[in-house]
N, C-alpha and C positions, 0 to 999 in steps of 0.2 A: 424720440428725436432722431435718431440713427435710421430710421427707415424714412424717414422725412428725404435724408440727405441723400438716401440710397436711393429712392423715386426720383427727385429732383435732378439727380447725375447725367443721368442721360437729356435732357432737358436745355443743361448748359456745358455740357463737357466743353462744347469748343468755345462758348466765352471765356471757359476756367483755364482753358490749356494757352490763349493769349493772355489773361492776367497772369497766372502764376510766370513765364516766361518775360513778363514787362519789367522792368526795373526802374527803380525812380532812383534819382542822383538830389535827396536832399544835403542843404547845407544845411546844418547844426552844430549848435557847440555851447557847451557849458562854461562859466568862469566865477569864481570866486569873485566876493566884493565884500569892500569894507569903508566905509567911509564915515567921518566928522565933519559938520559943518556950526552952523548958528544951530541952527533945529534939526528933527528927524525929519521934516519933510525935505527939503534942502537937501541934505545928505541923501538920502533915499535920489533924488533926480537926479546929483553929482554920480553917484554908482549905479546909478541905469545908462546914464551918457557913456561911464568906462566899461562898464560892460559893452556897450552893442559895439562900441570903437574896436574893444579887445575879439571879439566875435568875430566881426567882419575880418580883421585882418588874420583872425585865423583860420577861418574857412575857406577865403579869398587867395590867400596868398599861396595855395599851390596850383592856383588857376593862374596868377598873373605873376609879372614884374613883383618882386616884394620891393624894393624900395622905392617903385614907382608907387602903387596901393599904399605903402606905407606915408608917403605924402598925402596923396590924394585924402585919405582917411581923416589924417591930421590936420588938414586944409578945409576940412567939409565942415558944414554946422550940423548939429544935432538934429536941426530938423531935416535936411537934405540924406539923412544917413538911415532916419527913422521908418522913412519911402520906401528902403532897402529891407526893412523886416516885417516877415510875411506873422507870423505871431512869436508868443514869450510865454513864459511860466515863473517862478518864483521858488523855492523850496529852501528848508533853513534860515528862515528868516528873522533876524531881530534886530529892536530897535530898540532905545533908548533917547534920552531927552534931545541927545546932539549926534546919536551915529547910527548907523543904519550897517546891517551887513547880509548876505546872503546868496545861494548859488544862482544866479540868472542863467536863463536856458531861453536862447532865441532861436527862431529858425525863421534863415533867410528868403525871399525871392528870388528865386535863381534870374528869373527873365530881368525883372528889374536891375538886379546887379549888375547884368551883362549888360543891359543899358546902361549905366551909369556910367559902368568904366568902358563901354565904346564909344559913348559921349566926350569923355575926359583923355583921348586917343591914347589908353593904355592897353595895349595889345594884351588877351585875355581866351580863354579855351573853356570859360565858364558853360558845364554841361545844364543842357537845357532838359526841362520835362518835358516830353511834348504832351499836349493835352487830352491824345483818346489813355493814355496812361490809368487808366481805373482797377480797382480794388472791388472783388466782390464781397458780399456778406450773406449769408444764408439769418432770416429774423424771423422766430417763433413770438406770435404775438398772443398768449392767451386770454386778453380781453379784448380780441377783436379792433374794430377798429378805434377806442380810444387809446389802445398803446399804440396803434399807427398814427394817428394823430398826433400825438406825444413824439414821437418819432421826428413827424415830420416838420413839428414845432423846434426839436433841438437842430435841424439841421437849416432851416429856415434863417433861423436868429443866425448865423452863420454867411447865410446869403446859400448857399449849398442849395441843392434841389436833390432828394433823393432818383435813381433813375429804378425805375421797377421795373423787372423783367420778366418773372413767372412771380402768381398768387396762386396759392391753394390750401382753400379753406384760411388758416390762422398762418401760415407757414408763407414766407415770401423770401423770395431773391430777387437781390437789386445790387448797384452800382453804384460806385463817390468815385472822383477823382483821387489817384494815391495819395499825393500829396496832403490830403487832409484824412489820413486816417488814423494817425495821433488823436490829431486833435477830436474825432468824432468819438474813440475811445475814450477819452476822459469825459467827453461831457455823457456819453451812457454812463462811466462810471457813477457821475456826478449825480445822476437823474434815478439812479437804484438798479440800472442794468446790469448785468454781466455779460461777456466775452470770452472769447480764447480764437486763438490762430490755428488754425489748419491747414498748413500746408500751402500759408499765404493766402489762404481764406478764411474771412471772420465770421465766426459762427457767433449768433445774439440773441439772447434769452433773458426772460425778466425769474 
């Protein structure tokens, strides 16, 4: 695998020397939840509503006005706030007949936010991604092309399109947008892949 990476170097150095120097400005944030209602389902929706409220206004509010956002937030419905969140996770999680509790981890839309709250004329400095912003990943694929297939099915179900750059033989380099490279980690985790960072590049191996 190291002589892979060492061939392939010269190949993308200057794609690797504008990713590693890009930077993404995600919003994330984790929070604690606890909640009772009639049922666990109930309860469960009651503590995802307080979670993304408590989220927003914590990732938010060193972009904007805090007590302007802090209205705004509190004024909004759930579903107007839901637009705002780019995806979520879950961890720690239990329920019981009437309460639900567990750590929610959302991570915001930066561009949508910034809409939102220039819609709502609350002056705001919400940093944007721009969109050539990409992550590379070096992928050993030893069954050819049904683990590229496989591949190309987890990032699909995503709406995602891997971009490919050099193929050789089983060994490929390709591109994602940063901002989904969470999320593309865990669903390799998901799927029997592994991973590791390299210097802001993802190396991926089954």
């Amino acid at each position: 695998m190291k002589a892979f990476y060492k061939t392939l170097l010269i190949c993308v150095v200057s794609m690797l020397c504008v990713d590693v120097a890009s930077f993404g400005f995600e919003l994330s944030a984790t929070v604690p939840v606890n909640q009772t209602s009639e049922t666990a389902a109930k309860a469960k929706i009651n503590a995802t509503n307080l979670a993304r409220r408590q989220i927003l206004y914590n990732v938010l509010s060193p972009y904007a006005q805090k007590e302007e956002l802090n209205g705004l937030i509190h004024n909004s419905s759930s579903e107007d706030l839901m637009n705002l969140v780019a995806s979520s996770s879950v961890s720690n999680e239990q329920i019981s007949s009437d309460s639900y509790s567990a750590n929610i981890t959302m991570n915001i839309d930066n561009e949508a936010a910034k809409k939102w709250l220039d819609s709502n004329g609350i002056q705001n400095w919400v940093p944007l991604s721009n969109s050539y912003e990409k992550f590379t990943a070096f992928i050993v694929v030893p069954n050819g092309i049904s683990d590229w297939a496989e591949l190309k099915r987890i990032t699909r179900s995503d709406n995602m399109e891997i971009e490919t750059q050099v193929i050789t033989g089983n060994q490929i380099v390709v591109k994602m947008p940063l901002n989904y490279r969470s999320k593309f980690t865990a669903a390799l985790r998901g799927a029997g892949w592994r991973s590791t960072d390299n210097g802001g590049i993802l190396q991926v191996w089954k």
